[in-house]
N, CA, C and O atoms as a GROMACS GRO file, in nm:
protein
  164
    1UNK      N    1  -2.254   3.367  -0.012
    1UNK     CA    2  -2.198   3.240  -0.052
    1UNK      C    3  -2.287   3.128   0.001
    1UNK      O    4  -2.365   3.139   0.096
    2UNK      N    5  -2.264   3.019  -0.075
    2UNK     CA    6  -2.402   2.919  -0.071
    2UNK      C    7  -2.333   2.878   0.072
    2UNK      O    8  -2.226   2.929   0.102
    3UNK      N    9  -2.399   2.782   0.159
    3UNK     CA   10  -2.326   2.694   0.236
    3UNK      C   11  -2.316   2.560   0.246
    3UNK      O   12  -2.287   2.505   0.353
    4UNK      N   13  -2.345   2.472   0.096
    4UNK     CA   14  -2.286   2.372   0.064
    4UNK      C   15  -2.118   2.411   0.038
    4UNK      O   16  -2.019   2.366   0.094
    5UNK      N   17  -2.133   2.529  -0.084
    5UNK     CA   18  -2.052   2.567  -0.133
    5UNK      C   19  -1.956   2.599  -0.059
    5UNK      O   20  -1.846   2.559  -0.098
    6UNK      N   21  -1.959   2.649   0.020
    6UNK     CA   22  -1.861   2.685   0.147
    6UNK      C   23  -1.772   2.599   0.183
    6UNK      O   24  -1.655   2.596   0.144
    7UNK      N   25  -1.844   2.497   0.288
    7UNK     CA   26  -1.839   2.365   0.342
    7UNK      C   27  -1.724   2.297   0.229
    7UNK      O   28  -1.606   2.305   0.260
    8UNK      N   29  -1.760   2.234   0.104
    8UNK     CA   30  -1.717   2.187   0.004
    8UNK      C   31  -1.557   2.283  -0.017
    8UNK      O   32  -1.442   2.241  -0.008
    9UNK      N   33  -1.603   2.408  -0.045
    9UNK     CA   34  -1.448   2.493  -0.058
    9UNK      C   35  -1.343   2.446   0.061
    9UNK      O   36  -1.236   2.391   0.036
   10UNK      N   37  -1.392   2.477   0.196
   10UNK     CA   38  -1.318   2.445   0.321
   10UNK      C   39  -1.256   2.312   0.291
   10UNK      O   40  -1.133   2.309   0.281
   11UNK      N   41  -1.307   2.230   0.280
   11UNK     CA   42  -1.318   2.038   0.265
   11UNK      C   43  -1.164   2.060   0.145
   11UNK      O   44  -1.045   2.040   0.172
   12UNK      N   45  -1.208   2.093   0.053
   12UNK     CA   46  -1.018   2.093  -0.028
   12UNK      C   47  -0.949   2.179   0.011
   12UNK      O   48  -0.831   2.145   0.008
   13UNK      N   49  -0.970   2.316   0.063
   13UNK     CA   50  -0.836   2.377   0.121
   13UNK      C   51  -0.774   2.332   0.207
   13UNK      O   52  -0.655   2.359   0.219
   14UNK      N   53  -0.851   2.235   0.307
   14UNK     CA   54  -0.808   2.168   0.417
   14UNK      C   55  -0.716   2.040   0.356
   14UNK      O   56  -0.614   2.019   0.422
   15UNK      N   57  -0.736   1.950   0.238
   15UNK     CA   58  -0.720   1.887   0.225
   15UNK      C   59  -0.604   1.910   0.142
   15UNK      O   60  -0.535   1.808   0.145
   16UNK      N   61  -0.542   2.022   0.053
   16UNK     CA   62  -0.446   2.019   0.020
   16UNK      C   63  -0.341   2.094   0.049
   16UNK      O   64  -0.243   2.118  -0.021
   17UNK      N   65  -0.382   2.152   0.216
   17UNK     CA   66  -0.299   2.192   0.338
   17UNK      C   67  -0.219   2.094   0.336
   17UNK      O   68  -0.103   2.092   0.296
   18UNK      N   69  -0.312   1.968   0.402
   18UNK     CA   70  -0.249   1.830   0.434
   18UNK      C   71  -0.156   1.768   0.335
   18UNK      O   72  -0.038   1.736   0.356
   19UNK      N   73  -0.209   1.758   0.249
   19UNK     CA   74  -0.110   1.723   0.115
   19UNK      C   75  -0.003   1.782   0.105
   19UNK      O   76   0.109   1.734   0.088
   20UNK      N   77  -0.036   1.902   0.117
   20UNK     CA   78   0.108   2.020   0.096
   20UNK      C   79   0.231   1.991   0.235
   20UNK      O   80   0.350   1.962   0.219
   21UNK      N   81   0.173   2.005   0.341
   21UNK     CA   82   0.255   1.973   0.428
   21UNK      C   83   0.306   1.844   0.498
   21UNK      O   84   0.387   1.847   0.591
   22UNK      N   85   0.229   1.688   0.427
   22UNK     CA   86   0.319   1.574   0.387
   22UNK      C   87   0.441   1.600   0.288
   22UNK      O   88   0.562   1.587   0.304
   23UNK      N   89   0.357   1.643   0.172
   23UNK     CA   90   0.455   1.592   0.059
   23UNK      C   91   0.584   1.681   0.076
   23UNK      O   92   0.695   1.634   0.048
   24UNK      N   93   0.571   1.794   0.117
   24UNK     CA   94   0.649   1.913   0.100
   24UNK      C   95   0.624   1.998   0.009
   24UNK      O   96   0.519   1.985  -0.053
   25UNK      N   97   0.708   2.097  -0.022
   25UNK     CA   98   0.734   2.168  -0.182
   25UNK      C   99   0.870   2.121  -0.234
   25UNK      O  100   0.968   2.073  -0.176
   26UNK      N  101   0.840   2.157  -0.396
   26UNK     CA  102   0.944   2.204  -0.447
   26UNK      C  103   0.951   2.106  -0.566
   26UNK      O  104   1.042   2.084  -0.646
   27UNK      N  105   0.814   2.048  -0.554
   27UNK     CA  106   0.745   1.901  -0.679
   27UNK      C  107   0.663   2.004  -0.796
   27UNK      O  108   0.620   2.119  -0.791
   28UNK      N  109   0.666   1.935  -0.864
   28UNK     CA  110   0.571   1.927  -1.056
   28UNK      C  111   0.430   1.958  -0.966
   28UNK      O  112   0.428   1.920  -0.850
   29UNK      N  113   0.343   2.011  -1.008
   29UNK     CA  114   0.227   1.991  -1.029
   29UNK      C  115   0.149   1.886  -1.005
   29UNK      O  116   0.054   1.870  -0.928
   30UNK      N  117   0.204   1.814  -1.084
   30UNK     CA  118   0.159   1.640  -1.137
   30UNK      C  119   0.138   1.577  -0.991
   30UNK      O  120   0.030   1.527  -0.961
   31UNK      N  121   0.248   1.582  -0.902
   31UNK     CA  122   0.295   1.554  -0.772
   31UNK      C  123   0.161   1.542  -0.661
   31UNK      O  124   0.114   1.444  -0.604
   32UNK      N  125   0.123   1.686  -0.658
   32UNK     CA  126   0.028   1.750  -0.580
   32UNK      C  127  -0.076   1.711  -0.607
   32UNK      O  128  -0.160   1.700  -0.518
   33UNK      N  129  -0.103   1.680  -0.733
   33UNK     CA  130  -0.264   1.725  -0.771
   33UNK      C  131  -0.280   1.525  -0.769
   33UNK      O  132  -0.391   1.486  -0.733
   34UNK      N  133  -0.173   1.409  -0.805
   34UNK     CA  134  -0.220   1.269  -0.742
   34UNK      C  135  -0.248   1.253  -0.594
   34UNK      O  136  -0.337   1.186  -0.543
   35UNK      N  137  -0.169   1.315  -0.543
   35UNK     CA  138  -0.129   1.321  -0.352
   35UNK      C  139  -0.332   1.343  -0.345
   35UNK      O  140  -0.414   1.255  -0.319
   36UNK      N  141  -0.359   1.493  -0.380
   36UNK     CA  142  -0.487   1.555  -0.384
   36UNK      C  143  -0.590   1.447  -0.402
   36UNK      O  144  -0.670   1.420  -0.312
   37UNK      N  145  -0.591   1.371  -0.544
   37UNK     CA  146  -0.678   1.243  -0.539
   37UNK      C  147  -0.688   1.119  -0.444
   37UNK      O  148  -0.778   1.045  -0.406
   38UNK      N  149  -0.567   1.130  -0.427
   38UNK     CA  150  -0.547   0.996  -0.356
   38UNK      C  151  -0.644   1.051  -0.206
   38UNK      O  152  -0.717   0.978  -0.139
   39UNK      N  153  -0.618   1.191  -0.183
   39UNK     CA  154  -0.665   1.215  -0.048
   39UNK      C  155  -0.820   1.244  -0.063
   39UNK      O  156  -0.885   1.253   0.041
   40UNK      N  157  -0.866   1.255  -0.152
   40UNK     CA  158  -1.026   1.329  -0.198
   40UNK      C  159  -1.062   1.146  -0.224
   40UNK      O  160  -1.169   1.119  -0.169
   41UNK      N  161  -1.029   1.080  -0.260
   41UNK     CA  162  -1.071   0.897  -0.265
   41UNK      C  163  -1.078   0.848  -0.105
   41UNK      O  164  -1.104   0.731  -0.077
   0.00000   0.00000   0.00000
């Protein structure tokens, strides 16, 4: 595996850990994936 690629993978799993465990569960899709932008901006 490359290790930009890596780095970059880590960088959103981490980031929609965080998301996930603000927002909670039990939301649309839709929910997650603005939370996700807002946090990747």
């Amino acid at each position: 595996m490359d290790i930009p690629l890596r780095t970059s993978t880590d960088l959103v799993i981490s980031c929609f850990c965080k998301v996930y465990n603000t927002v909670g569960y039990g939301f649309l899709e839709r929910v997650y994936e603005r939370a996700l932008l807002s946090a990747f901006q």
